[in-house]
N, C-alpha and C positions, 0 to 999 in steps of 0.2 A: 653779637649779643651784648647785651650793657652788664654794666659790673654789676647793677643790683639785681638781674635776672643769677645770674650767675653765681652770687654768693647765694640766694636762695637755692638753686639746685645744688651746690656743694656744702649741703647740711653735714654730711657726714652722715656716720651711722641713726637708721632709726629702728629705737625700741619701742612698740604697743604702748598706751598708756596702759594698759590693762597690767602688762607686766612692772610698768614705771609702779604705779600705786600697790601692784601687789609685793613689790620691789620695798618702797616705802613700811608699808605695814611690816612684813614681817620682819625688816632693822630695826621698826619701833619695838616690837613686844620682843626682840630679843633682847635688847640695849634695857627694857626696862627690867626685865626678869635678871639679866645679868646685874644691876644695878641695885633688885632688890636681893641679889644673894651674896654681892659686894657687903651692904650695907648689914645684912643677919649675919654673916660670916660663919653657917653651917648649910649645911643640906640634910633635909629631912627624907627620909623615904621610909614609906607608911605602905604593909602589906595587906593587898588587898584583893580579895578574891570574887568569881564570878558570884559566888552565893555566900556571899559571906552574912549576905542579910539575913539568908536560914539562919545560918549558925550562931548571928546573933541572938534571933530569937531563940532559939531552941536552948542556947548557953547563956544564961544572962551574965555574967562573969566571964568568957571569950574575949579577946581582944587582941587586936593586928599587931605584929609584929612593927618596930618602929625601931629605925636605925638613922641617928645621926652622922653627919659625917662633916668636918672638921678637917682646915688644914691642906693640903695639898690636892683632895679632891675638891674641894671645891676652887682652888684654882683651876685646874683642871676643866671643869663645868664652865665658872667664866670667861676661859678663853675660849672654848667650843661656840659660848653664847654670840660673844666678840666675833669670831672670823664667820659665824654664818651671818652676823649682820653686817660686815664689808662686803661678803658676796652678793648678797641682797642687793645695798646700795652701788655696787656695780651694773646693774644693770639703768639705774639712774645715772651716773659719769658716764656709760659707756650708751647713751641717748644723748648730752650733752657736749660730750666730745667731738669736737668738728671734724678729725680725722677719719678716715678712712680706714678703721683697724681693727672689724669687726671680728677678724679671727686673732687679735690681740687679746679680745676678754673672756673671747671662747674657752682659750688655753690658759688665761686667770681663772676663771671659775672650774676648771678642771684640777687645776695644781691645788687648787683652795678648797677644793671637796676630798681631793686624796691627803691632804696634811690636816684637813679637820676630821677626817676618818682615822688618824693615826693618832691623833689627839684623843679623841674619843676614847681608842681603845687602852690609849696610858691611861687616862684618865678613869675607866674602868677598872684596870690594876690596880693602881692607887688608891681605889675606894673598897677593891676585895681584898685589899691585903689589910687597909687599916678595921674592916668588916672582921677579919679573919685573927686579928690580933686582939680584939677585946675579951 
């Protein structure tokens, strides 16, 4: 077999474009959302209900509850934003990676979904407790 047959069969792992672009996309909107909550330096969250549109009209004076958050949750939020858009783009490295180490990024994107769920839920605390202190 010639070296150039053969460096073609020895691609290394392959990932679907389907998952490469859908790979792509959801690092871009996370990296941008993280980027615009970098640059506000709060997080807003606006309560809002399935009918809240009755209750608009029927109260003209009604209005959602609206809680800032400031500070340690919102680092919190940004690094959540952060490690979901590395696991994203792992699955583009782990397409252009030559090796053969497909249960390498299996067990990355596992370890990166159980410490961004840990994250998460600090990140949760952090935002009930500063919630719970005003």
């Amino acid at each position: 077999m010639g070296q150039a047959r053969r460096k073609a069969e020895d691609f290394g792992n392959r990932v679907p474009a389907s998952e490469r672009w859908l790979g792509v996309i959801v690092a871009s909107g996370a990296l941008f959302v993280a980027w615009d909550l970098v640059l506000a330096d709060r997080l807003t969250i606006a309560q809002y209900r399935r009918h809240a549109w009755l209750r608009r009209l029927m109260d003209k004076e009604w209005k959602p509850e609206v809680v800032v958050l400031h500070g340690w949750p919102v680092f919190w939020a940004y690094l959540v934003l952060a490690l979901v858009a590395v696991m994203a783009l792992s699955f583009v490295i782990d397409h252009y990676d030559r090796r053969f180490n497909a249960s390498f990024y299996v067990t990355l994107r596992r370890v990166m979904l159980v410490f961004t769920c840990l994250v998460a839920v600090v990140g949760t605390v952090a935002a009930m407790i500063q919630i719970s202190n005003r």
